[in-house]
C-alpha positions in Angstrom: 0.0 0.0 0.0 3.0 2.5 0.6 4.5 1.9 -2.5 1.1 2.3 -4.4 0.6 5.5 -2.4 4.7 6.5 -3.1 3.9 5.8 -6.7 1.3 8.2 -7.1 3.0 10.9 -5.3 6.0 10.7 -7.5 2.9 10.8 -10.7 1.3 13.7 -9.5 4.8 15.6 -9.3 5.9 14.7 -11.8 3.3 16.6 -14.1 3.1 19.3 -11.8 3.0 23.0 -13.7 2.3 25.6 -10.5 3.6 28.7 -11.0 6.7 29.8 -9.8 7.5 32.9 -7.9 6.8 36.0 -10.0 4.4 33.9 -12.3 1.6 33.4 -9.8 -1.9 34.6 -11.4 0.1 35.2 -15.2 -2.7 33.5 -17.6 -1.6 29.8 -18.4 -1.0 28.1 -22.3 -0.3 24.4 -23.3 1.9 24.1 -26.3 3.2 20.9 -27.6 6.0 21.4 -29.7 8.5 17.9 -31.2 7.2 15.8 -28.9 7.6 18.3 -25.8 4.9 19.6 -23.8 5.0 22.8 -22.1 3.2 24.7 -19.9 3.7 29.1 -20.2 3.3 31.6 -18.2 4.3 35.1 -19.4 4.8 38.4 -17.2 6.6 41.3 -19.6 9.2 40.2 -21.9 9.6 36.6 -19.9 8.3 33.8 -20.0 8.5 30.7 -17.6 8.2 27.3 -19.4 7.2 24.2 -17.5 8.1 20.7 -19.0 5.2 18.4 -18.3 5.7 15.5 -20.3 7.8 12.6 -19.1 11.3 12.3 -21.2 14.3 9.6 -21.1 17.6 11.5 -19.8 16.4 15.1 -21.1 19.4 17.5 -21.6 18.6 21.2 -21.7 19.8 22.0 -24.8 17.4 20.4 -26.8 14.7 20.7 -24.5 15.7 24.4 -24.4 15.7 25.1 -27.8 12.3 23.4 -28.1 10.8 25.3 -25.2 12.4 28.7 -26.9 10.6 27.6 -30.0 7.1 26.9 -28.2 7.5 30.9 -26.2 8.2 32.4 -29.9 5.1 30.5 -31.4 2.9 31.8 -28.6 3.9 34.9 -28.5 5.3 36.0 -32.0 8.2 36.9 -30.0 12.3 36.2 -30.6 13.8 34.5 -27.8 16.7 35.7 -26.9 17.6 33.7 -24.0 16.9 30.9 -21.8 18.3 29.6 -18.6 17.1 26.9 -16.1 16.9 23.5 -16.7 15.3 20.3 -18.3 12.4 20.6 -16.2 11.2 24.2 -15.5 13.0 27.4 -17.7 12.9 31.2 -18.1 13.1 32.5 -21.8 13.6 36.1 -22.3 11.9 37.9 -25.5 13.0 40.2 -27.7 9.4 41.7 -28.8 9.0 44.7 -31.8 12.8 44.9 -32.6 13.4 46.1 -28.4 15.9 44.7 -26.1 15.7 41.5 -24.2 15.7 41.8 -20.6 18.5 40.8 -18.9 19.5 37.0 -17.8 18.7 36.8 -14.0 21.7 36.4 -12.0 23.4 32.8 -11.0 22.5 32.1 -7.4 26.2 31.5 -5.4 25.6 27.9 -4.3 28.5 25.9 -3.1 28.5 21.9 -3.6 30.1 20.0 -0.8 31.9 16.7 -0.3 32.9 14.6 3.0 35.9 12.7 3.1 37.4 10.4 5.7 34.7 10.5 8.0 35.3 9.2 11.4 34.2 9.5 14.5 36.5 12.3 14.9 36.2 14.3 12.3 36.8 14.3 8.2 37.5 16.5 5.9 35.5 18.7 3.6 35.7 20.1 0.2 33.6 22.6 -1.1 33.5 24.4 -4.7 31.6 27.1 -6.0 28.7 25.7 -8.3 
């Protein structure tokens, strides 16, 4: 019974399309485009594209380009940039022959590693991501 119940949790995520911050309320559209389903939400000259079909291994590029291609469809737009990942991206337009808006900044995260752990201590080794 767990697993049933684990099961459907991880189908009901995995499909999930709410809004991110900034996009809450922003009218929603469904565009399939080569075999890619996504779900946009547009507030000014960007647009936030949610991946909702399942895909083997996806690798942003193509799934990028595809979701670029779906914004410019909807909107008649040029896409100028995108940035995110596989699952959930933010595409920036180029509308009328105007400037894009610029690419939101990289958050500073730092990925960590333990080594050697013992009951005294280890060693760690971080790197900026």
């Amino acid at each position: 019974m767990r697993i049933l119940t684990l099961l459907l949790l991880l189908f009901a995520l995995a499909a999930c399309d709410a809004a991110g911050p900034g996009f809450r309320g922003a009218d929603k559209v469904v565009r399939d485009y080569d075999g890619s389903r996504f779900t946009l939400r547009r507030q000014g000259n960007v647009i936030e594209a949610i991946r909702t079909n399942p895909e083997m291994l996806p690798r942003f590029q193509p799934i990028a380009r595809k979701a670029g291609i779906a914004a410019q469809i909807e909107t008649g737009c040029k896409a100028a940039w995108v940035v995110g990942d596989p699952s959930m991206m933010w595409i920036g337009l180029s509308c009328d022959g105007g400037k894009a808006p610029p690419k939101p900044r990289k958050s500073k995260v730092f990925f960590c590693d333990l080594y050697d752990v013992t009951t005294r201590g280890g060693t760690l080794e971080c790197s900026k991501g």
